[in-house]
SEVEX-916824 format. One line per 8 residues: number of its first residue (from 1); for each residue x, y, z of N, C-alpha, C. Coordinates in pm, 1 decimal, padded with zeros to 6 digits. Layout:
! SEVEX-916824
NUM) X Y Z X Y Z X Y Z; ...
This chain:
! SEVEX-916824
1) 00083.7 -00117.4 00000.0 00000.0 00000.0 00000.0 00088.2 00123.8 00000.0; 00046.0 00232.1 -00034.9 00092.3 00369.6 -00079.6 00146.8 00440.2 00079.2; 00240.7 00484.7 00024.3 00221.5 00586.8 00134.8 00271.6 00737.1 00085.6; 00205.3 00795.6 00099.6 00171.0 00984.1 00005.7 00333.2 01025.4 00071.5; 00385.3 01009.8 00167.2 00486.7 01067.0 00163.8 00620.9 01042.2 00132.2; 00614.9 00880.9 00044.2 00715.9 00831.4 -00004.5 00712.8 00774.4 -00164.5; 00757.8 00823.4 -00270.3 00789.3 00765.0 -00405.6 00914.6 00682.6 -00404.1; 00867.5 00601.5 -00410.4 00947.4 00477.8 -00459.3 01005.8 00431.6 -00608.9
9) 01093.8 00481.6 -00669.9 01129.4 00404.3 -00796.4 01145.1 00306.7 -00878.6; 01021.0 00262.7 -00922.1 00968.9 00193.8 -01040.9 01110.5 00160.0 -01132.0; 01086.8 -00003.7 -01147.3 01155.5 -00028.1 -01252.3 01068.9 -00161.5 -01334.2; 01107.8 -00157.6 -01433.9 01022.8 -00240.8 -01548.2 00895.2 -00350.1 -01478.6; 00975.2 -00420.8 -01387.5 00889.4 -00531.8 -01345.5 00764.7 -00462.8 -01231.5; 00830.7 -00391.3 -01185.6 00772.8 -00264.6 -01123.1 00601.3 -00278.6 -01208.1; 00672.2 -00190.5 -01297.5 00509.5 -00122.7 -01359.8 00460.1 -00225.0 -01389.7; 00488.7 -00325.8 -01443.7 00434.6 -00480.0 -01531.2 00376.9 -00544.4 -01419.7
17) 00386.9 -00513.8 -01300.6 00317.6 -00569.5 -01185.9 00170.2 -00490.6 -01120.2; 00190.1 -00348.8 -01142.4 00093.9 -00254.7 -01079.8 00001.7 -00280.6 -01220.3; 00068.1 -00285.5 -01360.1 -00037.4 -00264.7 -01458.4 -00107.6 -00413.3 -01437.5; -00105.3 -00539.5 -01410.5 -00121.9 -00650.3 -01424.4 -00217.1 -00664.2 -01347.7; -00239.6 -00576.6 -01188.8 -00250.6 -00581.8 -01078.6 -00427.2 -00488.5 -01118.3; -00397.9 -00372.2 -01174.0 -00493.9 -00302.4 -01233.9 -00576.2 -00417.0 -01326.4; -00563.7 -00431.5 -01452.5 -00609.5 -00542.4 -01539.6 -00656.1 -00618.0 -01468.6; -00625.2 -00679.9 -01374.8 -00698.5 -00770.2 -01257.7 -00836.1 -00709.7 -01216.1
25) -00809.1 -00612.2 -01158.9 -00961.6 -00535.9 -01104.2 -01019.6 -00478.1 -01212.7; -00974.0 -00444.5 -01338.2 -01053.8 -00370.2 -01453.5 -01134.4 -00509.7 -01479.1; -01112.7 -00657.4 -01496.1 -01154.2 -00783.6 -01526.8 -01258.6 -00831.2 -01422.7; -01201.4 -00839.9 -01311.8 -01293.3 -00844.4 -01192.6 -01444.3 -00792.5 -01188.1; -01438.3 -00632.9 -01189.2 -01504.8 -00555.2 -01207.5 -01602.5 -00603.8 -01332.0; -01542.3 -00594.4 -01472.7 -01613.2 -00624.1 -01592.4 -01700.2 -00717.2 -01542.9; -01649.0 -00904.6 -01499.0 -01655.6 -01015.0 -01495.9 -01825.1 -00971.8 -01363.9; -01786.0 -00878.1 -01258.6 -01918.2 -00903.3 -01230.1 -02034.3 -00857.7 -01252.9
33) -01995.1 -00699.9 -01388.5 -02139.7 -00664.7 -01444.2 -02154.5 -00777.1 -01525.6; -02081.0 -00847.4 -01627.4 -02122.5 -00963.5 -01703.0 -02212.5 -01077.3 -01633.5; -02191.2 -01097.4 -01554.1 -02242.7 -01144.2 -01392.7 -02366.7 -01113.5 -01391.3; -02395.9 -00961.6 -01363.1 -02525.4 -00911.8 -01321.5 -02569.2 -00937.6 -01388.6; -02524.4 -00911.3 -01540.9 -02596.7 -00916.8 -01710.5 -02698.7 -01031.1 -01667.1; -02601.5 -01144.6 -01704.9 -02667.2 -01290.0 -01731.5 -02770.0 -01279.2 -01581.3; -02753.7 -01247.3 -01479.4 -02801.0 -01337.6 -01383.2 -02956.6 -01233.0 -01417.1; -02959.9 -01152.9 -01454.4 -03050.9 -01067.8 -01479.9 -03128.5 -01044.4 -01591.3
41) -03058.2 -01111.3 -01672.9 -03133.6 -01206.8 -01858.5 -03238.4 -01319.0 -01766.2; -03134.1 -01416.7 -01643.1 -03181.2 -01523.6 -01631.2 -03323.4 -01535.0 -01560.2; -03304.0 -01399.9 -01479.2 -03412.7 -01336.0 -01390.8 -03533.4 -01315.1 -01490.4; -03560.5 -01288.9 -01594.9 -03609.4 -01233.3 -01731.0 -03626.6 -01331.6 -01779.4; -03623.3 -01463.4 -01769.8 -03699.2 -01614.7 -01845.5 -03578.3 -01641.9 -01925.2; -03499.8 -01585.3 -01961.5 -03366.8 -01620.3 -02091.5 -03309.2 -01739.2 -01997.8; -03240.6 -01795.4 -02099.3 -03183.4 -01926.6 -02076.9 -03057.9 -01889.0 -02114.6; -02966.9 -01899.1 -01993.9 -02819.9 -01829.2 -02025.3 -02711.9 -01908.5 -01966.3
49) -02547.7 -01936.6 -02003.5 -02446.3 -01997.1 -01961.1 -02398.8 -01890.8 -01917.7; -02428.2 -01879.4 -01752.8 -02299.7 -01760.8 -01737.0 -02104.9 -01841.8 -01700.7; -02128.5 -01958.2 -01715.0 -01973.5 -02019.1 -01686.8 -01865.3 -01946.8 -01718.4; -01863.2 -01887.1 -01889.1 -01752.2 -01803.3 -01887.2 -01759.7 -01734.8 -01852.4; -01855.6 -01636.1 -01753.7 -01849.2 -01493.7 -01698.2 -01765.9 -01518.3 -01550.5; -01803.4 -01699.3 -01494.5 -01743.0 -01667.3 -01365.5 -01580.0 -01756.1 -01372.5; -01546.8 -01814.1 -01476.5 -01426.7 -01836.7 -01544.4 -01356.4 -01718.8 -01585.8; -01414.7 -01608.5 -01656.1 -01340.6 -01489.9 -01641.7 -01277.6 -01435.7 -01511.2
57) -01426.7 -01386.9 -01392.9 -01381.6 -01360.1 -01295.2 -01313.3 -01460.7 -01234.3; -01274.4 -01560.4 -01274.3 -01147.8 -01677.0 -01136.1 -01010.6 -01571.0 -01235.8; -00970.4 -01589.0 -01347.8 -00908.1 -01565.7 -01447.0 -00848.0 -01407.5 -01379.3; -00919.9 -01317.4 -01308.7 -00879.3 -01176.1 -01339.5 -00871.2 -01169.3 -01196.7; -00958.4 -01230.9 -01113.3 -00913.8 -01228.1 -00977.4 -00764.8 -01289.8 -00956.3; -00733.9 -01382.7 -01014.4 -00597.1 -01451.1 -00959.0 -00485.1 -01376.0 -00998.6; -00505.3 -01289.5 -01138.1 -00433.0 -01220.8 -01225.0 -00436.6 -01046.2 -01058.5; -00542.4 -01062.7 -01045.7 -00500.1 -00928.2 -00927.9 -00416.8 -00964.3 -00815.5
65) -00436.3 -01081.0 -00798.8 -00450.1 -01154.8 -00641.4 -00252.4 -01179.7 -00695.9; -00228.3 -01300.3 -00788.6 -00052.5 -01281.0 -00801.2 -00009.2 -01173.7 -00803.4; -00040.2 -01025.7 -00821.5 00011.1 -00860.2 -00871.2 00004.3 -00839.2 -00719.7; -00048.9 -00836.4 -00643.8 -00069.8 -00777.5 -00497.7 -00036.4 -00707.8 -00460.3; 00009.2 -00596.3 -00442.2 00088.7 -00524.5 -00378.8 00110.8 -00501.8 -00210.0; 00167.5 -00561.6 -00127.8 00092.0 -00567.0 00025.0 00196.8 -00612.7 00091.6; 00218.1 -00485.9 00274.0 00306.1 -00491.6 00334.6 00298.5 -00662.3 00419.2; 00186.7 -00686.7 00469.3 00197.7 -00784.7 00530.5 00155.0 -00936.3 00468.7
73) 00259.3 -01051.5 00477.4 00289.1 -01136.0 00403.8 00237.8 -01234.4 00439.3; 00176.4 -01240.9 00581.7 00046.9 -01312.1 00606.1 -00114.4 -01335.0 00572.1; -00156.8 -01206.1 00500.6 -00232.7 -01153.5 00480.5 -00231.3 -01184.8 00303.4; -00123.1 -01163.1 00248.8 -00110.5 -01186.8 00139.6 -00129.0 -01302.2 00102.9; -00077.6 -01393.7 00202.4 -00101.4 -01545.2 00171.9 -00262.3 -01632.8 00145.7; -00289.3 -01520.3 00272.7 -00443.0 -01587.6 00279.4 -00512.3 -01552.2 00191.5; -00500.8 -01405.2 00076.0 -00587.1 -01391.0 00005.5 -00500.4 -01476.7 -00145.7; -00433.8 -01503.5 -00077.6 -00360.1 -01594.2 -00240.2 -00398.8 -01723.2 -00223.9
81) -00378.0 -01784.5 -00060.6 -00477.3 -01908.9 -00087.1 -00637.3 -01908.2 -00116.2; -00705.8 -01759.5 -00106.4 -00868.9 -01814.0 -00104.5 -00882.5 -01803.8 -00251.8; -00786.8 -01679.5 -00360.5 -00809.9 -01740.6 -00469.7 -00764.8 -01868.8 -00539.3; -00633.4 -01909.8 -00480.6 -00603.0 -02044.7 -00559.4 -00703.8 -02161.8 -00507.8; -00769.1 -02189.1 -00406.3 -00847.7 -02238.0 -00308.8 -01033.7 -02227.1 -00449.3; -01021.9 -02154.3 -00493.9 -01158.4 -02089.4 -00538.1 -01151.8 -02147.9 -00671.3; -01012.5 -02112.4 -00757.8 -00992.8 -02192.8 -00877.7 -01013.7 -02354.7 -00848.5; -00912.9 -02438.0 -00761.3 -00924.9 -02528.5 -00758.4 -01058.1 -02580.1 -00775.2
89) -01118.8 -02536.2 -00658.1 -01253.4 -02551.2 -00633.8 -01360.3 -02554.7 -00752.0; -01396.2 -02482.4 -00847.9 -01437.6 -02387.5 -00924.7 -01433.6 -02498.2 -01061.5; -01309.3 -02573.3 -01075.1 -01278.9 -02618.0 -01171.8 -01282.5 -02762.5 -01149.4; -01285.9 -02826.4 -01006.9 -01251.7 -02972.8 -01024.3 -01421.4 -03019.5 -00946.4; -01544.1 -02931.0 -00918.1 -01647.5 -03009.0 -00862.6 -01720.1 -03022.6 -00993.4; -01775.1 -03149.7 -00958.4 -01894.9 -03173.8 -01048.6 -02031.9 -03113.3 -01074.0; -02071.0 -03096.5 -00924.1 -02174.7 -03028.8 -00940.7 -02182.2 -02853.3 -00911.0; -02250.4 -02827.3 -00940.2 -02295.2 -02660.2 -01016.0 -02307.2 -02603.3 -00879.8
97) -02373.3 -02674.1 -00728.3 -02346.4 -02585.4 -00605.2 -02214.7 -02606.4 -00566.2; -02167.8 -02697.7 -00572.2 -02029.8 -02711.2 -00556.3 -01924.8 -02603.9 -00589.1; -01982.8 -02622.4 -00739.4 -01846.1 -02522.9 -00834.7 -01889.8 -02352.7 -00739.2; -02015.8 -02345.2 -00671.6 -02032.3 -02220.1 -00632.0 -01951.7 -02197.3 -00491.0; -01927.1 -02318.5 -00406.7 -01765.5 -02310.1 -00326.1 -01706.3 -02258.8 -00348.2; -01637.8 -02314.2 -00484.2 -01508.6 -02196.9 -00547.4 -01581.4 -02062.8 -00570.0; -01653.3 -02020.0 -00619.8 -01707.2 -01858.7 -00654.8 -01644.9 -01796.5 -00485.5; -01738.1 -01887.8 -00425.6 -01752.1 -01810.9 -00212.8 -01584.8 -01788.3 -00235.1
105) -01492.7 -01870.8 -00236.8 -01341.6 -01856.3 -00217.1 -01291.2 -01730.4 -00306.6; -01314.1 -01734.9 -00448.9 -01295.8 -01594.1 -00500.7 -01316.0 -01474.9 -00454.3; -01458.7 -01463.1 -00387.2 -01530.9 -01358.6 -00319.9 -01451.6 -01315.8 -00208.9; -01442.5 -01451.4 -00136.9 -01317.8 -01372.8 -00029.4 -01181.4 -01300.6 -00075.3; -01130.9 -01331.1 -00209.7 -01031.8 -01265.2 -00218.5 -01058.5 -01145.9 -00284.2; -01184.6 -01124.5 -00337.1 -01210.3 -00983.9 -00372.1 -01266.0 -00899.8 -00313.7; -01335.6 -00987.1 -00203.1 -01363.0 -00885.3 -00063.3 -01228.1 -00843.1 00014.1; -01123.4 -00921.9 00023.1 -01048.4 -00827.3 00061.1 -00897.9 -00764.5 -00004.5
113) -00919.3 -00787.0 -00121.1 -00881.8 -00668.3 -00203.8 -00960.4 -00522.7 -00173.5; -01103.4 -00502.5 -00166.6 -01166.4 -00389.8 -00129.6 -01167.0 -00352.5 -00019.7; -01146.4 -00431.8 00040.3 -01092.3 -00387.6 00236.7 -00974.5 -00329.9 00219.8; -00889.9 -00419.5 00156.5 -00729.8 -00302.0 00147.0 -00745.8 -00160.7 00081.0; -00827.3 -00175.8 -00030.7 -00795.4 -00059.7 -00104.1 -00876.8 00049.4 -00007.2; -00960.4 -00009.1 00073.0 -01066.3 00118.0 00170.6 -00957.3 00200.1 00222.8; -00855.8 00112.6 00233.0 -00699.7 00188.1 00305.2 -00716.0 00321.1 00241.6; -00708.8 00286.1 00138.9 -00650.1 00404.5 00028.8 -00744.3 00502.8 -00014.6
121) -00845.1 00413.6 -00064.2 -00976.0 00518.8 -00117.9 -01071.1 00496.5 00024.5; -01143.5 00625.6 00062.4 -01261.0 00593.0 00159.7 -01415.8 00602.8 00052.5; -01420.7 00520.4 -00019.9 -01516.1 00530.8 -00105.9 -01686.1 00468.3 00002.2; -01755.3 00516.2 -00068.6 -01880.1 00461.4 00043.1 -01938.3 00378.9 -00032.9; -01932.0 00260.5 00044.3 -02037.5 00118.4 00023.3 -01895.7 00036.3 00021.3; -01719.3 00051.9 00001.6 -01659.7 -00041.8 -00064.5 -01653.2 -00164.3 00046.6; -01638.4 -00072.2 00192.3 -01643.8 -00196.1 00300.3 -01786.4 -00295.5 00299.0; -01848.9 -00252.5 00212.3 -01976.0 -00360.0 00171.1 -01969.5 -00454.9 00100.1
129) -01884.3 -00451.4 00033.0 -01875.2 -00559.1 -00074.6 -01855.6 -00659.0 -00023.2; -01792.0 -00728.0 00061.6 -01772.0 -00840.0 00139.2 -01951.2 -00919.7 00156.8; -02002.0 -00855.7 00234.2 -02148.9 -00810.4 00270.6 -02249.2 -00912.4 00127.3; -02232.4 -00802.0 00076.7 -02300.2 -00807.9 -00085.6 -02282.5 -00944.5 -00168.8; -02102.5 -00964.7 -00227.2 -02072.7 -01094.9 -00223.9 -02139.9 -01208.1 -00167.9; -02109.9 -01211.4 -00059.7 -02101.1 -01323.7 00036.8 -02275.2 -01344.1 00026.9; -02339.4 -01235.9 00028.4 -02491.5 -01315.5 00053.7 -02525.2 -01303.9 -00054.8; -02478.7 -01279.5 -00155.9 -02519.2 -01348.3 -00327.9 -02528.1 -01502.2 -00344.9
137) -02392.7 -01506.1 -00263.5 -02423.1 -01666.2 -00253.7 -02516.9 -01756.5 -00227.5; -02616.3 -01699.2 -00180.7 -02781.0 -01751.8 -00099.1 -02818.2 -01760.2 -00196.2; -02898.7 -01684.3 -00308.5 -02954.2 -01658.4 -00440.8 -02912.7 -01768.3 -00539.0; -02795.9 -01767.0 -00534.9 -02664.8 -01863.4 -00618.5 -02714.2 -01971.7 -00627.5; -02724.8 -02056.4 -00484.4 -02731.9 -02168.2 -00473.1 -02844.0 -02233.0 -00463.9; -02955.8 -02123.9 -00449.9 -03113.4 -02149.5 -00469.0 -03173.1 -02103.3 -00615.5; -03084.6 -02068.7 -00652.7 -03144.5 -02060.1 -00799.7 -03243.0 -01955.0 -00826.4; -03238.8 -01865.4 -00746.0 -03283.1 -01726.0 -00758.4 -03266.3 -01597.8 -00856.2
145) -03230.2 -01617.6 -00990.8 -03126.4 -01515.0 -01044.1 -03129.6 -01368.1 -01035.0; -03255.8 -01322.3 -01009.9 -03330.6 -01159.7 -00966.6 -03235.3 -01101.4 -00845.7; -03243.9 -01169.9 -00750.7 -03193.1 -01131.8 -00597.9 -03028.8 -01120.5 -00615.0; -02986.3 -01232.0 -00722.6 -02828.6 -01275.8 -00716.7 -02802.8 -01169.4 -00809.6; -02870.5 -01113.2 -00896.6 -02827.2 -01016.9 -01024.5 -02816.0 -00873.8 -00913.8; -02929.1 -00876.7 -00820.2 -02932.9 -00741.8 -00753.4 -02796.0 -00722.2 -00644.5; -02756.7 -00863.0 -00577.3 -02654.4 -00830.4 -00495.8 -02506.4 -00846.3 -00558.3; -02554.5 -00924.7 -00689.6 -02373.1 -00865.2 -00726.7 -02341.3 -00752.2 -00859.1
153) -02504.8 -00738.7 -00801.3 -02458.8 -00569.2 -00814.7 -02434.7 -00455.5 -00735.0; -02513.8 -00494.2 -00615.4 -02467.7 -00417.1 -00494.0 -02304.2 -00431.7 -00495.8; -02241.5 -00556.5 -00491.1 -02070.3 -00563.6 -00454.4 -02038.6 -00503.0 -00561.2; -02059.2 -00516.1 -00712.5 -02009.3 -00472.3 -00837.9 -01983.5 -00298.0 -00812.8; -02080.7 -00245.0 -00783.4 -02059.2 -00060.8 -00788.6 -01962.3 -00051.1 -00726.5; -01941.9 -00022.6 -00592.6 -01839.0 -00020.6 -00556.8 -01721.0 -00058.2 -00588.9; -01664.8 -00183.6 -00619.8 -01585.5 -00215.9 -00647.6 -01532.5 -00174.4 -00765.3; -01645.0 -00163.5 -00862.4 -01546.9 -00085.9 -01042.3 -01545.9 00050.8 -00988.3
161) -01649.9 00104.0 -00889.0 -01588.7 00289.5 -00832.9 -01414.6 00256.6 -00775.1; -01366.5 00171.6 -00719.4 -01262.8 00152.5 -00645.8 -01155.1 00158.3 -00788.7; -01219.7 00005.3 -00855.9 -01085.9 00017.2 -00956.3 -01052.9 00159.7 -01066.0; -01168.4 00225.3 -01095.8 -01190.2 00366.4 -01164.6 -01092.2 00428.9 -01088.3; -01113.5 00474.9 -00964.2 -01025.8 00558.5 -00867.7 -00833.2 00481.3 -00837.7; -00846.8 00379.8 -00876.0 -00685.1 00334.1 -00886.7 -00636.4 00339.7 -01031.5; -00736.0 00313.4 -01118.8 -00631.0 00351.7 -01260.4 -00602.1 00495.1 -01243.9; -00661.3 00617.2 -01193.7 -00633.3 00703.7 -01160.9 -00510.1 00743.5 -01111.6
169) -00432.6 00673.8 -01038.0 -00360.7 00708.1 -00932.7 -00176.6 00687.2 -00980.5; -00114.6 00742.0 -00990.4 -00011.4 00717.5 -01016.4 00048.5 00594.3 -01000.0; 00159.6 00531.8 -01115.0 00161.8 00353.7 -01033.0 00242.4 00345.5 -00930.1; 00300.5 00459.5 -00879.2 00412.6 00401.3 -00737.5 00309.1 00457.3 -00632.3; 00236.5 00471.9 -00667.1 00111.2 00435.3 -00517.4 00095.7 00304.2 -00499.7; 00088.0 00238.4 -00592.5 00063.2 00099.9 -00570.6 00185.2 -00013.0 -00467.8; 00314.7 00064.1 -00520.5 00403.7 -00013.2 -00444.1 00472.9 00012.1 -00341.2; 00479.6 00192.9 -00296.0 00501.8 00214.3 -00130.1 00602.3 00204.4 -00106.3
177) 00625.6 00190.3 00048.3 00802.4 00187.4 00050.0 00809.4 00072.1 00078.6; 00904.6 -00000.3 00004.1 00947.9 -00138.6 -00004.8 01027.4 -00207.4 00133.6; 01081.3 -00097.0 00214.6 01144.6 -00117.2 00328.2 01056.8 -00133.6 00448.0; 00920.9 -00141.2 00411.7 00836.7 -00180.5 00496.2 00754.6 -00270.1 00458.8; 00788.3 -00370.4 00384.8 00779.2 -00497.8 00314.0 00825.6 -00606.6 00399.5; 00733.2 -00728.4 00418.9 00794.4 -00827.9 00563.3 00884.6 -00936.4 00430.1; 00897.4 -00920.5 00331.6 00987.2 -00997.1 00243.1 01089.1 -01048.2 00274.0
């Protein structure tokens, strides 16, 4: 995380990490209006595959989640195991509530991606997303698509307001002072 009173000097792998890290949440973000889309066609009688929408989002979450930028290395771990935890998941159950395990494990790592970034931005609703997420999952697994389109859209606003406000931001905000890195 940033800290306003220190620039840190960027070098190649540098930026290729903050831009990667961005692309992650620009995907994220996309992956859960595509999300709302379908679940909200499905709400509407349409007969829809949203699989690649939540194959995207495993895809752009993990792509944020390896970029990380983050002082504490405990913390980092856990949101690197709930997305690798979410893929696994996501990709090896058979059945369709199952594969929604892995979604819950993603969610945690994009709920707290938006907890960190609250660090940074005090945007209002982002400490919700956790919230929002997490009880989409109810809808999810009951086959509700109206309720599930409405709450991941509740998590969705916020969260593309968050990533909007970080492409914004210069990229050595993203990486801080490195000497306060538990590396």
């Amino acid at each position: 995380m940033a800290d306003p009173h220190h620039v840190e000097a960027l070098d190649g792998f540098d930026r290729m990490t903050v831009r990667a890290y961005r692309a992650g949440l620009v995907g994220a973000s996309a992956s859960l209006f595509a999300l709302v889309g379908l679940h909200g066609a499905a709400a509407g009688g349409s007969s829809v595959d949203a699989s690649w929408a939540w194959w995207a989002l495993a895809a752009a979450t993990g792509l944020a989640v390896q970029n990380l930028h983050l002082y504490a290395k405990v913390i980092r771990w856990v949101i690197g195991a709930a997305s690798v935890t979410g893929l696994v998941v996501l990709s090896g159950a058979a059945h369709p509530t199952l594969r929604l395990a892995g979604v819950g494990f993603l969610f945690v790592a994009l709920s707290a991606i938006a907890l960190k970034e609250q660090f940074c931005f005090r945007l209002p609703g982002l400490r919700l997303v956790p919230a929002f997420l997490a009880t989409s999952l109810v809808p999810l697994v009951a086959g509700w698509p109206g309720p599930a389109a409405a709450l991941l859209l509740l998590g969705a606003l916020p969260f593309a307001a968050m990533t909007v406000s970080k492409l914004r931001m210069p990229l050595t905000h993203d990486i801080g002072d490195r000497s306060r890195y538990q590396v």
